[in-house]
C-alpha positions as CSV (number, residue, x, y, z in Angstrom):
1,X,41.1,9.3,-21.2
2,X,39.3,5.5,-21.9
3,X,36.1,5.4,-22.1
4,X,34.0,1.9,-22.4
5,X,30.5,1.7,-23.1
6,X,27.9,-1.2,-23.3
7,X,24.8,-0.7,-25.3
8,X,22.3,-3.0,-26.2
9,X,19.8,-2.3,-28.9
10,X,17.1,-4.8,-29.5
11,X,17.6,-5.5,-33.0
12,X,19.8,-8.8,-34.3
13,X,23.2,-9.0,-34.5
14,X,23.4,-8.8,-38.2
15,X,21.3,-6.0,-38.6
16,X,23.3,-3.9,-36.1
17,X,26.2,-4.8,-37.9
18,X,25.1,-4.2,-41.3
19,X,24.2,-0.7,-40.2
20,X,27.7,-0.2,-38.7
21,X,29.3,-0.9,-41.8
22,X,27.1,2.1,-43.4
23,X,29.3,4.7,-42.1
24,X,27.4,7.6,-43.9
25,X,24.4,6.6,-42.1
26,X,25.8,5.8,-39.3
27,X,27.7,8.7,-39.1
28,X,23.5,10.6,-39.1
29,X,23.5,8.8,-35.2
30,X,26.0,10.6,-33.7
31,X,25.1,13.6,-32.1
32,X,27.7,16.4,-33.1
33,X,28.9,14.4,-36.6
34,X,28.9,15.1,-39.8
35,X,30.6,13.5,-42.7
36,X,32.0,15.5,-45.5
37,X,33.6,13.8,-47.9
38,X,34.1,9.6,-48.6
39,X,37.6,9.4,-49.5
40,X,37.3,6.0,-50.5
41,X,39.3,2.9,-48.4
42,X,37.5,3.2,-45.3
43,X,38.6,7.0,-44.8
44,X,36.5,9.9,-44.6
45,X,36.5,13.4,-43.7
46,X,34.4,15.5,-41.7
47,X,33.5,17.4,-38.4
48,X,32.6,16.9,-35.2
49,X,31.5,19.8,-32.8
50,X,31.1,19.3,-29.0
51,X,29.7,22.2,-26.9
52,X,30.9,22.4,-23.1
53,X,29.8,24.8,-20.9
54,X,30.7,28.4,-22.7
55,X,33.2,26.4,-24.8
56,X,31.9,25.3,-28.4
57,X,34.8,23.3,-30.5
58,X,34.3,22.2,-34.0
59,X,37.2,19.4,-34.6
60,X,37.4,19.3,-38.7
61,X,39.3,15.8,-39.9
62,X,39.7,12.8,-40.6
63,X,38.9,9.2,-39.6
64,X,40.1,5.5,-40.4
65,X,37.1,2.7,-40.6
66,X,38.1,-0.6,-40.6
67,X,36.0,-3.8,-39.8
68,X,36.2,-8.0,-39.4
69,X,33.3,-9.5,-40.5
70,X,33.7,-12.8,-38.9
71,X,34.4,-11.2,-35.4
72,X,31.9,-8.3,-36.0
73,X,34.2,-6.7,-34.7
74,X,35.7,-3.0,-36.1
75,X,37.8,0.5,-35.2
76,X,37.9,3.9,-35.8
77,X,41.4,6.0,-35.5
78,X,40.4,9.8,-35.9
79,X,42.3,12.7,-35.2
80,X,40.8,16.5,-35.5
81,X,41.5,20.1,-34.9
82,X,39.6,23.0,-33.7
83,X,41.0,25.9,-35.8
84,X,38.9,28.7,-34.0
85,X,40.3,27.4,-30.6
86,X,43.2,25.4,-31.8
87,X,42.1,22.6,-29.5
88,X,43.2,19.2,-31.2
89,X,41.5,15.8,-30.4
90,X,42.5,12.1,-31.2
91,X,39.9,8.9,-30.8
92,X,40.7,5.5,-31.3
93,X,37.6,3.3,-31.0
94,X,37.4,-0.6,-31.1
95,X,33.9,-1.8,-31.6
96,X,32.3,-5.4,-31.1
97,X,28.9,-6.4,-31.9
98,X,27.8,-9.7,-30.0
99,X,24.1,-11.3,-29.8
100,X,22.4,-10.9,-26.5
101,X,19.0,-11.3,-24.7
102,X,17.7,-8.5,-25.9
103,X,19.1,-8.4,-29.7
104,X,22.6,-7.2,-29.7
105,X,25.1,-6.0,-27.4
106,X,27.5,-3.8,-28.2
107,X,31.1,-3.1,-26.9
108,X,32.7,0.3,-27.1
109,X,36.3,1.1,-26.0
110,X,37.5,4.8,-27.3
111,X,40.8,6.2,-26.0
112,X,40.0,10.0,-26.4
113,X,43.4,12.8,-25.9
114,X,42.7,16.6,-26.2
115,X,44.7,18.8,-25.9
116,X,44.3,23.1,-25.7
117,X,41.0,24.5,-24.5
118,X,38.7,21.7,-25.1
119,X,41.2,20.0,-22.7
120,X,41.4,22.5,-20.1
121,X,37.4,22.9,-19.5
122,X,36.6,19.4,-19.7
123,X,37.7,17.0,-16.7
124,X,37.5,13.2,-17.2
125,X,34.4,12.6,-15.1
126,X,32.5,15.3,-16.9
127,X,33.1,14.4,-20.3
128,X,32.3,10.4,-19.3
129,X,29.1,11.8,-18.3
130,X,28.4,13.8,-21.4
131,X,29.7,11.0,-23.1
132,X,27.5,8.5,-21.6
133,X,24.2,10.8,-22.4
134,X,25.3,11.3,-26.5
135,X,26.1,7.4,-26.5
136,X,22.4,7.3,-24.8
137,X,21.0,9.4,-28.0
138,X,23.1,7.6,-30.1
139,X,21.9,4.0,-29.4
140,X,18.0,5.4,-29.7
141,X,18.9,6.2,-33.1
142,X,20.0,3.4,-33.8
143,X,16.8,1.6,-33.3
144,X,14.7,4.0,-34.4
145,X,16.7,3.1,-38.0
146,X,16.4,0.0,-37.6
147,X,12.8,0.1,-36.7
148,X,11.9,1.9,-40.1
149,X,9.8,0.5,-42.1
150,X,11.2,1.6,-45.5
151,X,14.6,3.1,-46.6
152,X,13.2,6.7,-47.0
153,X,12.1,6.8,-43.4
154,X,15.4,5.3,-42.3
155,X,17.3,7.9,-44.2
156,X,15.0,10.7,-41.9
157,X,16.5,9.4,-39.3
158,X,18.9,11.2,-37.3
159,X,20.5,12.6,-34.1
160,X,19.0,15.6,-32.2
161,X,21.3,18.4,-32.0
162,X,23.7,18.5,-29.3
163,X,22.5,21.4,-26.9
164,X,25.8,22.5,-24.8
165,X,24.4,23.7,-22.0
166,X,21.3,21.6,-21.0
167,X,23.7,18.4,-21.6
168,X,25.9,20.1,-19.7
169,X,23.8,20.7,-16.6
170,X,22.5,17.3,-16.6
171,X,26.1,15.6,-16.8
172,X,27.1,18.1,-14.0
173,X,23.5,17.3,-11.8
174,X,24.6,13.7,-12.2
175,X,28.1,14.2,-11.3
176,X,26.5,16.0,-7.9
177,X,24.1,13.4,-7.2
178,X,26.6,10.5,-7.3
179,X,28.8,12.7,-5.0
180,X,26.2,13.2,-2.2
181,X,25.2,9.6,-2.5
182,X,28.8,8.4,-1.7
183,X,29.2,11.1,0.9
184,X,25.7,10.5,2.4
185,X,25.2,6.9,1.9
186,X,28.4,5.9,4.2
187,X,26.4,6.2,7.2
C-alpha cells in the first residue's frame, strides 16, 4: 500500500534536515520505534510495534538510511518480522525536505507490504488513517525538539506511546464520518 504524506513543521529547512540525519533521535519521534543497535553505514536495528484493534505486532529488524545533502532529500528500506504472530512487514520510504511559508515542508512517500495477521486485520483505508494520526504525533515532536532550548531538554523529547485502541477508534470514527459525508452530502 503507498502512502504520501505532507507535513510542514515551522522550523528551517536546515534544521529539519539536520535532525533527520540524527537517526537515534529521530528515531525517539516515531510513535511505536525503538532503535537497538547502530550497526554502523546507515543501518540499524530495532523494533517497531503497532497495535490494531485486538491485534498487537512487534516487527523486530532492520532498516537502511541513506540521504543527499544537496537535494535534502533521503530513504529508508526496512523489512521486519513479527515472531509472536509471524506477520512480516516491508517499508520503503523516500523523504524530501523543501523550505516553505511556514519553515519547512516535508515530503513522505512509504510503500508499506504486510503480510499474515497484521495484513489480514488492517484494510488500506484504516491503516492510512492510523497512519496519518502517528505521522500527526510525529511531526509535533519534531518541533517540540526543535523548539528546545538546550540539548538535555531535546533529548527528553519523545513520542507518546501508541494506545491501540483509542487510535483505533478515532481512525475508524473518521473513516465513518467521511463515509456519511459522501453518502449525505450528494444531495
Amino acid at each position: 500500500m503507498k502512502i504520501t504524506e505532507v507535513i510542514t513543521v515551522e522550523r528551517s529547512p536546515d534544521a529539519v534536515w539536520e535532525l533527520f540525519q540524527d537517526v537515534p533521535e529521530l528515531a525517539l519521534c516515531m510513535p511505536g520505534a525503538e532503535l537497538t543497535e547502530d550497526r554502523g553505514d546507515g543501518t540499524y536495528a530495532g523494533k517497531v510495534s503497532v497495535k490494531l484493534g485486538p491485534l498487537t505486532a512487534t516487527f523486530e529488524g532492520e532498516a537502511r538510511v541513506s540521504s543527499d545533502h544537496a537535494d535534502r532529500t533521503g530513504t529508508v528500506d526496512g523489512t521486519g518480522v513479527d515472531r509472536r504472530g509471524g506477520s512480516r512487514g516491508q517499508v520503503k520510504v523516500a523523504y524530501a525536505i523543501e523550505r516553505s511559508d511556514g519553515g519547512a515542508r516535508v515530503t513522505v512517500d512509504a510503500d508499506v507490504t504486510l503480510s499474515g495477521a497484521a495484513a489480514q486485520f488492517g484494510r488500506t483505508g484504516l491503516i492510512k488513517e492510523m497512519s496519518s494520526r502517528l505521522i500527526d504525533q510525529f511531526v509535533h515532536c519534531i518541533e517540540a525538539k526543535l523548539g528546545a532550548t538546550t540539548e538535555a531538554e531535546a533529548a527528553e523529547v519523545k513520542a507518546p506511546e501508541v494506545r491501540g485502541v483509542s487510535l483505533f477508534l478515532a481512525s475508524l470514527f473518521a473513516q465513518v464520518g467521511r463515509f456519511f459525508k459522501r453518502v449525505f452530502g450528494r444531495r
